[in-house]
Every structure is written in structure tokens, then in C-alpha cells.
KOLRO-511241 format. One record per residue: z, y, x of N, C-alpha, C in turn; residue in one letter. Coordinates in pm, whole numbers, always signed. Example, Ala and Ser with C-alpha at 12.3 -4.5 7.8 and 13.67 -1.06 7.14 Angstrom:
<sites>
   n.c3   n.c2   n.c1  ca.c3  ca.c2  ca.c1   c.c3   c.c2   c.c1 resn
   +780   -569  +1319   +780   -450  +1230   +780   -330  +1320    a
   +708   -225  +1285   +714   -106  +1367   +787     +3  +1290    s
</sites>
This chain:
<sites>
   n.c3   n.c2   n.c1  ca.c3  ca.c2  ca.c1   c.c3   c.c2   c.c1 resn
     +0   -119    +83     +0     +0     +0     +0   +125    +87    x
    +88   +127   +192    +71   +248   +272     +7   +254   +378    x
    -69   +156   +421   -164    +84   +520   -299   +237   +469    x
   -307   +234   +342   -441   +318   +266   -420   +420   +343    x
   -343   +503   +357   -260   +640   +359   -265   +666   +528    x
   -275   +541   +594   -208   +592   +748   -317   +675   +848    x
   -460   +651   +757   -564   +698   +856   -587   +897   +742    x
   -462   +929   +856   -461  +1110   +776   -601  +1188   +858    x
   -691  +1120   +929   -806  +1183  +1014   -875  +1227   +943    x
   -875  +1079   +859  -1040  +1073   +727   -995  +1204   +638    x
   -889  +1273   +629   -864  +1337   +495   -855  +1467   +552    x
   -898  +1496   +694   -942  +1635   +712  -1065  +1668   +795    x
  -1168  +1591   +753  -1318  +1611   +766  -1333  +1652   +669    x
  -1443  +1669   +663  -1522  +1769   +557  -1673  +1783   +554    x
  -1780  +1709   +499  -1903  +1720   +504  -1975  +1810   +585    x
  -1974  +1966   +493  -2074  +2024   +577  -1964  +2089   +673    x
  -1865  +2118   +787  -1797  +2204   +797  -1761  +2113   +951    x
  -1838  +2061   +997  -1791  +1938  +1101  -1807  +2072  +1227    x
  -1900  +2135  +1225  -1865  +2248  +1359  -1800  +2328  +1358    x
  -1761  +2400  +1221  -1675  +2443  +1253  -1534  +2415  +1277    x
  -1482  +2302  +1230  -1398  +2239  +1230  -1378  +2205  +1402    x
  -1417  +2112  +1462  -1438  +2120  +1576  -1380  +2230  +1652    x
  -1495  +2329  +1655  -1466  +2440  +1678  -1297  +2480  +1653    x
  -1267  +2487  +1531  -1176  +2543  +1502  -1064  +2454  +1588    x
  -1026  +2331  +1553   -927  +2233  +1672   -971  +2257  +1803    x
  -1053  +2325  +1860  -1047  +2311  +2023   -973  +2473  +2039    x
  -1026  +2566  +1911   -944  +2686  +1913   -790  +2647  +1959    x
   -732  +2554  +1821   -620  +2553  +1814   -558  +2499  +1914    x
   -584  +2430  +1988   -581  +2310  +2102   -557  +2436  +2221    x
   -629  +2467  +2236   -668  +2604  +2348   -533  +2681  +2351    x
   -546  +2756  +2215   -423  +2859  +2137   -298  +2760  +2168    x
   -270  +2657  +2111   -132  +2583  +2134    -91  +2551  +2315    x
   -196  +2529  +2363   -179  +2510  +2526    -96  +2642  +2552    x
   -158  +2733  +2545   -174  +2874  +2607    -10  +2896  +2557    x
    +43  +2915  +2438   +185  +2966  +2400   +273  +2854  +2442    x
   +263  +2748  +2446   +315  +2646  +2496   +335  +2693  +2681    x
   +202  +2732  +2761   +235  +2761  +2868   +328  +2932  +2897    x
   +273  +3014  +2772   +368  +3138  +2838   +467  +3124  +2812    x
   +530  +3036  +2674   +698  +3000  +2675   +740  +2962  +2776    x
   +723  +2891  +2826   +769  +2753  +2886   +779  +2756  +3044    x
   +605  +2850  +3038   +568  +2858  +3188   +523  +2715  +3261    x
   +500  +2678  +3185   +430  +2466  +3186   +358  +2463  +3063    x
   +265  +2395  +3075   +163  +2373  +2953   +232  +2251  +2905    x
   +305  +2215  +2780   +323  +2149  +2709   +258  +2073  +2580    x
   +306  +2000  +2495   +262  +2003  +2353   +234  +2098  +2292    x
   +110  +2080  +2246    +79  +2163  +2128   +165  +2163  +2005    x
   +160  +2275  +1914   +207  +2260  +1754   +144  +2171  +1664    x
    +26  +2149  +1657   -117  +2048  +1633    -18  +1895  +1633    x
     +6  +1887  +1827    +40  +1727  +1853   +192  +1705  +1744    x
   +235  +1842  +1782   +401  +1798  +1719   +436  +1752  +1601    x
   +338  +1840  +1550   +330  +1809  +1340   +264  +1660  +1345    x
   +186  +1656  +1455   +119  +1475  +1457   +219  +1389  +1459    x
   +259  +1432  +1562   +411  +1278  +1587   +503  +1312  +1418    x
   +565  +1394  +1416   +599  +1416  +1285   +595  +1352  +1170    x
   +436  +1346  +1191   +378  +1305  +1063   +377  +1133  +1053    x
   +322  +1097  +1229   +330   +965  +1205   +490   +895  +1215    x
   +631   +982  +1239   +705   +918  +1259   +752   +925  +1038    x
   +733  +1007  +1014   +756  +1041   +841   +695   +876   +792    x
   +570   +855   +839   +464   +780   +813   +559   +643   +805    x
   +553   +600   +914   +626   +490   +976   +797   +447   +941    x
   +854   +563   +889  +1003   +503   +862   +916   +482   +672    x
   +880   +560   +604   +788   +500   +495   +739   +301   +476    x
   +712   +284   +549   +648   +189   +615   +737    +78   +590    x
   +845   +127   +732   +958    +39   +741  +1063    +29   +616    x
  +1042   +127   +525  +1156   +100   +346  +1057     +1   +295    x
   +947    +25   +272   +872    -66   +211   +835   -162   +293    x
   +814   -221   +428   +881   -363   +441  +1038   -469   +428    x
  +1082   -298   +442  +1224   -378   +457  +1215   -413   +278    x
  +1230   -332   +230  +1234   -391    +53  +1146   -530    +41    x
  +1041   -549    +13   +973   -679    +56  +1025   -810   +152    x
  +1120   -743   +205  +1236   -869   +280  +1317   -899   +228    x
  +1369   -796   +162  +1430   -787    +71  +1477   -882    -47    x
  +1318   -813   -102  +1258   -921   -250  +1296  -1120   -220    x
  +1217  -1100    -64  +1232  -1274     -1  +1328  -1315    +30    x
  +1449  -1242    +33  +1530  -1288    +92  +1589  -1304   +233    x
  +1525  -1210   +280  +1502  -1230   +447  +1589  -1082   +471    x
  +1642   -984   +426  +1714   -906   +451  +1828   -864   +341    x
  +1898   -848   +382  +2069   -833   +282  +2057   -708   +225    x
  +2154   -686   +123  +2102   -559    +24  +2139   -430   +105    x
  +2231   -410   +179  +2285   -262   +273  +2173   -276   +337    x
  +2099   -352   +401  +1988   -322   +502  +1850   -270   +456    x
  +1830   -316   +274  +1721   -250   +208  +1756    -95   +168    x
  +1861   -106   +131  +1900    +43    +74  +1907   +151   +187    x
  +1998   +105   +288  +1936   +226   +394  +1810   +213   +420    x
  +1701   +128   +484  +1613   +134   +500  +1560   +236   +387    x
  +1561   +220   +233  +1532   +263   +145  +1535   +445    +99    x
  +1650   +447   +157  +1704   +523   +171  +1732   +654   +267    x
  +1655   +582   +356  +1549   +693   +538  +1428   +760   +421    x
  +1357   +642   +393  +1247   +685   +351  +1236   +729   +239    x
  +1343   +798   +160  +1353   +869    +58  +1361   +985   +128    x
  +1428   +981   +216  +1540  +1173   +261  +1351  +1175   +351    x
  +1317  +1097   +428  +1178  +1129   +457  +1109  +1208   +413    x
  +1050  +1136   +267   +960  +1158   +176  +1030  +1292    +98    x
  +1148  +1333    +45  +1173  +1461    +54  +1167  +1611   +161    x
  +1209  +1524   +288  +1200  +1634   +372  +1011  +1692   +381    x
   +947  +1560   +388   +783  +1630   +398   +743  +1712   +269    x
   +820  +1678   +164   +756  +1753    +30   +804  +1886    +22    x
   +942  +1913    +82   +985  +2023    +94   +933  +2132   +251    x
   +872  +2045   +318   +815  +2081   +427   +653  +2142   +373    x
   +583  +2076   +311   +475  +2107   +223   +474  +2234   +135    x
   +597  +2234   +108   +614  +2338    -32   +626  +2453    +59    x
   +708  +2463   +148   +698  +2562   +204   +594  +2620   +302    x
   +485  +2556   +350   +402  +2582   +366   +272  +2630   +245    x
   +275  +2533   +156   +160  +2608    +50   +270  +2814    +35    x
   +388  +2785    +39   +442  +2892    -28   +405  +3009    +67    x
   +431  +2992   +201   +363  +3099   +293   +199  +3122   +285    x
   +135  +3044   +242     -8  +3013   +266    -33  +3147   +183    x
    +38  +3101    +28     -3  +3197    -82    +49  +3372    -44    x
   +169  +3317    +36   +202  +3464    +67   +101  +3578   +151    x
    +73  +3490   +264    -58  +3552   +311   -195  +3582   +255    x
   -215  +3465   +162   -349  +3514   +102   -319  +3652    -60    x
   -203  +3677    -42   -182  +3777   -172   -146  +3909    -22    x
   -147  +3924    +84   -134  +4058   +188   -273  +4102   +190    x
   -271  +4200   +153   -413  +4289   +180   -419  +4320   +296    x
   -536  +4312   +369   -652  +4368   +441   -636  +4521   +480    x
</sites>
């Protein structure tokens, strides 16, 4: 079920928009090096990579509630071990929705600032 979900690549292409897109990630890639190096004074992670790991670690404790539940079901794991498991990937799956919200919420804020 969440196997569908794990390839987040496919879901930010875009038909006609492949150069600029491109384009636009080597911007960001470039841009994230660069503030990464004047903080730091070392070129580090990008903001790009960080929200990546992020995303795949959100991804992955997801993953692990819904195997552990399925061990669950078989018998192969005891009920405290489904419920926390269960229970990561709830506070997870809230923290990204509330992580989301607040991003659409700035998004809108900027696109309502005039020019």
C-alpha cells in the first residue's frame, strides 16, 4: 500500500515544464550550496537534500506502523510493539500535515503581497 507512494520523483515532473524544472533544481542546488557555504563557511547540505531525508525518514517510520501492524495481525509481534509502532507513524503523519499546512499557508501569504 505504501510501496505506491514511495517513488515522490514521479509526482514532481511535469510534461511540458522538464527544462525548466531542471533548470530550476540546479538553481536551487546552486542557491542551497552557496547559503549552506556562507553560513557555515563549508559547503554542506542543501535545504532540497534535508526536506529529502525528511521526507524519506516520515516515509519509512509509515512503512514500519504498517508492517509492524501486519505482524501484528499474524501474530508475530505483541500488542505494545504495534501500538507504538502505530503510534510513530501517527505523530509522523501529523507532524507532515501540519508541516504542509504551513507551508501552503505561507505560499498563499506571498502570493496575496503585491508587486
Amino acid at each position: 500500500m505504501i510501496d505506491s507512494i514511495s517513488s515522490i520523483g514521479s509526482l514532481t515532473k511535469s510534461s511540458g515544464l522538464d527544462k525548466t524544472e531542471a533548470t530550476g533544481s540546479s538553481m536551487s542546488n546552486m542557491l542551497g550550496a552557496a547559503a549552506g557555504a556562507v553560513a557555515t563557511g563549508v559547503a554542506g547540505p542543501s535545504f532540497g537534500s534535508f526536506l529529502a531525508d525528511a521526507a524519506k525518514g516520515a516515509l519509512d517510520s509509515v512503512k514500519q506502523g504498517e508492517a509492524m501492524s501486519f505482524a501484528g495481525i499474524q501474530g508475530k509481534a505483541t500488542t505494545r510493539e504495534v501500538v507504538d509502532a502505530v503510534m510513530e507513524a501517527n505523530r509522523t503523519l501529523q507532524t507532515a500535515v501540519a508541516l504542509r499546512d504551513k507551508v501552503v499557508s505561507a505560499y498563499l501569504e506571498v502570493s496575496k503581497m503585491q508587486i
